[in-house]
Structures are given as structure tokens and as C-alpha cells.
C-alpha positions, -999 to 999 in steps of 0.1 A, spaced: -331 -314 358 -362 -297 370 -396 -308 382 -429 -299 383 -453 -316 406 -492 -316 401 -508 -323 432 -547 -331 438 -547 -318 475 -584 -341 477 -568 -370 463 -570 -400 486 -599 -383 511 -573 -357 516 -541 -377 515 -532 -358 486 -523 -324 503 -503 -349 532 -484 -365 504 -478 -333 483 -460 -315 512 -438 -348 521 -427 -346 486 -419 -309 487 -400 -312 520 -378 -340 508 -373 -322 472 -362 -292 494 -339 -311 516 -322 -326 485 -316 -286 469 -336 -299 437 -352 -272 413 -390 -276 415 -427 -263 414 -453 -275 436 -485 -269 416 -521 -283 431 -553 -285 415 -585 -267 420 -606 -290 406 -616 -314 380 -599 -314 343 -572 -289 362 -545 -312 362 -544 -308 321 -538 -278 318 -514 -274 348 -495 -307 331 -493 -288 289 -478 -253 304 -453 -271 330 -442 -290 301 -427 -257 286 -406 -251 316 -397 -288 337 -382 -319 318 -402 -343 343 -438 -337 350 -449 -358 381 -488 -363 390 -494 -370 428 -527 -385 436 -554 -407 419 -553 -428 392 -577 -400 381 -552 -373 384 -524 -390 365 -551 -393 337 -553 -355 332 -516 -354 335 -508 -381 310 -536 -360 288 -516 -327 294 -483 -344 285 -483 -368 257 -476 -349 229 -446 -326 243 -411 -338 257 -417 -336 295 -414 -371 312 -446 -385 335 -434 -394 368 -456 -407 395 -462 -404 427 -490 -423 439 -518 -406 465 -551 -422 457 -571 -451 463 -568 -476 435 -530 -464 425 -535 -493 392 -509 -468 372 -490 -473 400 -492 -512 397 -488 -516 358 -460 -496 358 -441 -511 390 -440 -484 405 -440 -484 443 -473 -469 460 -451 -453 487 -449 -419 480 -411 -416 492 -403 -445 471 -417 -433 442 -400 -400 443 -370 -412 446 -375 -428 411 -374 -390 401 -336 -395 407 -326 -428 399 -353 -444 385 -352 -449 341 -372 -440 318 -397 -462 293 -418 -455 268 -456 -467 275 -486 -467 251 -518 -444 250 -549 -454 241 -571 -423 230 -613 -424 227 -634 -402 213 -637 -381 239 -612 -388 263 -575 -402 270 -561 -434 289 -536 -456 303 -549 -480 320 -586 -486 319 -623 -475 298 -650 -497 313 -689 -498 301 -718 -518 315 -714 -534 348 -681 -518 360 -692 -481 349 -728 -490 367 -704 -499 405 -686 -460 395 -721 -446 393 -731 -458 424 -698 -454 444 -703 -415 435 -740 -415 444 -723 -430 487 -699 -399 486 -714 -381 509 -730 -410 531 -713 -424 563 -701 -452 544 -661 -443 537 -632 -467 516 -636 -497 509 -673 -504 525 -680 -475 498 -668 -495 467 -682 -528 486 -721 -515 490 -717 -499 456 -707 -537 443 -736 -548 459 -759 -522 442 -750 -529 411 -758 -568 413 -792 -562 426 -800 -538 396 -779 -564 372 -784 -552 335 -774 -565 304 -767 -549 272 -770 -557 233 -738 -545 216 -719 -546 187 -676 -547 195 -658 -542 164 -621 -553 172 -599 -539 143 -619 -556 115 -634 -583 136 -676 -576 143 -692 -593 174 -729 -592 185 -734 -600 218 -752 -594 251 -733 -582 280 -732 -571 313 -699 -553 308 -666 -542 286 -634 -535 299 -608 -519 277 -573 -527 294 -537 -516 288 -524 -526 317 -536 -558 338 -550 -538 372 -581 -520 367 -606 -509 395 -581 -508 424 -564 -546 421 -587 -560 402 -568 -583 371 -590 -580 345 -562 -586 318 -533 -607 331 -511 -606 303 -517 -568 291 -485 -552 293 -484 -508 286 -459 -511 260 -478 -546 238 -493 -521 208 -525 -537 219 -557 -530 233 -566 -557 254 -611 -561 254 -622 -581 281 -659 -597 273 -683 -602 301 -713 -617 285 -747 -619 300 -745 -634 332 -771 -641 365 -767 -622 395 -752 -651 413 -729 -664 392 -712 -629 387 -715 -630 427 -695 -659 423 -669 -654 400 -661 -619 405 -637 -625 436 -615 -648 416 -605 -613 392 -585 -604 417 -560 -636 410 -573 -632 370 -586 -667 376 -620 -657 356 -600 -656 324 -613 -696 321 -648 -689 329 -677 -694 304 -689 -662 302 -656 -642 296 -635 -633 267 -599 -614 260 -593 -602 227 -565 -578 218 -568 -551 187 -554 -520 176 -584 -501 173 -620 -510 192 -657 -498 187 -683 -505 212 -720 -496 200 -751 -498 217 -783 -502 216 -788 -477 246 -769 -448 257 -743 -467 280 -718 -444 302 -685 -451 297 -657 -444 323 -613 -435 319 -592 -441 342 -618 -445 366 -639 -412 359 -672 -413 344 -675 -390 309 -698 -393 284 -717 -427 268 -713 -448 243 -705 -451 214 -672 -463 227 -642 -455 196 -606 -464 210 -574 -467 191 -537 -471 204 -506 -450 203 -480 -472 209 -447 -459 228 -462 -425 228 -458 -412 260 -428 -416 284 -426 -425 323 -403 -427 347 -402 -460 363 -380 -480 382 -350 -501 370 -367 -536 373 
């Protein structure tokens, strides 16, 4: 067996490159064949990810939900298994998949974890496995990138961002096509889920499971300021599945148009804007997770 890891060294505010040489010293101690690769920037992790799947049978991202993005992107239509080590923030891969977010933990899956097969859900422009967001929840990335280089650090950065966003509240007119089902609507947000965690914890589709064939859409119609206040604590628990102004639908393939240009965000990056254009790979890709 041989391994290639793909490290974001700036993953976690720097956790990554900590993380990334734990792995390597405990790969080391345990004689195991591997590359230590690390990323240089954005979109990187791709690439690295396609040409180590010529030469390792198990490809593992260390870092953000961000980083095992590109990997996944890299590796879904070759051989190599994703394995994951988490290093991030949010770590929702981690938490779909039951993966443990200690690194150690996880790495040891490497070696006696199994192997599943997990669906892909590919856009336009982008890949995911967890998470496309527009509206409201791309709007709280926006401004979480705009406090990057405040004072403000971790989870006051997310929290003031929150904040932001409900002061500047927007809704949207759209049209979500849901396989052949058409809906016109005003929103403040869509989420597109394949796993229930999105946004670091936050339950937006409690029974979307990786390997279900389905796209899970959660609906947030237009809403006030403070009744999204409100309700948005209870997501965590995915108590707002019984409120008013939300809606889970599942489909096969989705289509989000809108009247204006609305960004749209994988895996917790921002790329591009709408029109939104998803559609599901089911059992495309294969991970490495544990035997529960």
C-alpha cells in the first residue's frame, strides 16, 4: 500500500503544517511507503491529488473542508482512494463521513479503517461533497473573507460576519427547478446538501446521507431580520426543518436561476454566480472511513 498526503500547510490558521508533520512522523515510525506533498496555494491541491493518483492507491487531503474539495476534484474519476485527515475549521467532511477530527485518529483509518463508496455532486463550474450555498449563507462567506485580516480571529470571525449579514438581509426572486419540478419563490438563501453538516456544524439537512443518490435543497424563503435571528440557532439541532419559512426537497439534478447575479459557494469557497446547475454522481468516488 502506498500513500500520498496533500497538505495545506495554512489550513486551520497554520494548523495545517503542525498536523502534516504529526502525520509524517507517525507514517515514518510505522515504515509505511509515503509522499508528503503541500500546497502552494489555491486550486493546488487538484492537481497535486490527479498525478499522485498515478503512483499511491490512497490519496489523503489534510486540512479544510476546502482542501479536501480540490482533492476529491483531483481524484474522482481515477482508482486512488480519498482518505482524510482533518486540519481545518469546520471539518463537515469529516462529520458526514464519521470520520474522527483528530488527526491521529483519522490516520490510523489509513490502516484499518474500510472503504465506501460516497456520491459527488458536480456544478457547472465546480465539484462537491458536502455543501453549494447561495443567498444568505454565501453573503456570511463574503463577509468572513472581507475580517481576514482584522483582529477579529475563529469563531468571533464567523460570529461578526453572521451579524453583518443580518443587518444587510437580502432576499432574492428565483426560479429552483428540482429534476422536473419548477418553483418560484423569494428567498434569502439555498443550500444544496449531501451530507447533513454544512458551515462548520450547522444541520441544514438532517437526513442527507453521502451515499442517498439525492441532492438534498434546503429552501429558506423570505424571512425578517429577526426571525432569522431567531431561528437560526436551532440549525445546529436541525430543529428549523418545522419552521414556516423552510423547505427540504431531494432531486437528482437542481437549477437555481436568478434574477441577479447571486455568488455561489463549494465546499465553503466562493466561485462564480448563479446560475446554479447541479447533478449527482452516485457512488462515484471512494473514501476511506471507519468501520462503524
Amino acid at each position: 500500500m502506498s500513500i500520498a498526503i496533500i497538505a495545506n500547510p495554512s489550513a486551520g490558521r497554520g494548523r495545517g503544517n503542525k498536523v502534516a508533520e504529526t502525520a509524517a512522523q507517525v507514517l515514518r515510525e510505522k515504515n509505511q511507503d509515503f509522499e508528503l506533498l503541500k500546497t502552494a496555494g489555491p486550486q493546488h491541491a487538484v492537481e497535486l491529488a490527479y498525478q499522485a493518483s498515478r503512483r499511491h492507491e490512497i490519496v489523503a487531503a489534510l486540512g479544510g473542508d476546502g482542501t479536501i474539495n480540490e482533492v476529491l476534484t483531483g481524484l474522482w474519476e481515477t482508482d486512488s482512494k480519498l482518505a482524510i485527515i482533518p486540519g481545518g475549521t469546520g471539518n463537515d467532511y469529516a462529520r458526514g463521513l464519521g470520520i474522527p477530527r483528530n488527526p491521529v485518529a483519522a490516520l490510523d483509518l489509513l490502516f484499518n479503517g474500510t472503504t465506501v463508496k460516497f456520491d459527488v455532486i458536480k456544478e457547472t463550474d465546480r465539484l462537491f461533497g458536502v455543501v453549494s450555498t447561495i443567498g444568505f449563507p454565501s453573503t456570511v462567506l463574503v463577509n468572513v473573507n472581507a475580517h481576514r485580516d482584522s483582529w477579529l480571529k475563529g469563531s468571533p470571525v464567523f460570529l461578526a460576519a453572521v451579524a453583518q449579514t443580518i443587518r444587510e438581509l437580502e432576499s432574492y426572486q428565483v426560479r429552483i427547478t428540482i429534476d422536473q419540478k419548477v418553483i418560484d419563490t423569494k428567498v434569502v438563501g439555498v443550500v444544496l446538501m449531501n451530507m447533513p453538516y454544512g458551515g462548520g456544524g450547522l444541520k441544514f439537512a438532517p437526513n442527507a446521507r453521502f451515499n442517498d443518490g439525492q441532492i438534498s435543497v434546503v429552501i429558506i424563503r423570505d424571512i425578517g431580520k429577526f426571525a432569522l435571528m431567531r431561528a437560526l440557532p436551532t440549525v445546529y439541532f436541525g430543529r428549523h426543518v418545522n419552521h414556516p419559512r423552510v423547505e427540504i426537497l431531494q432531486g437528482k439534478e437542481v437549477l437555481i436561476e436568478a434574477e441577479q447575479p447571486l455568488t455561489k459557494s463549494f465546499d465553503g469557497d466562493l466561485a462564480g454566480s448563479t446560475p446554479l446547475k447541479a447533478r449527482i454522481y452516485p457512488e462515484k468516488a471512494a473514501v476511506i472511513v471507519g468501520r462503524t
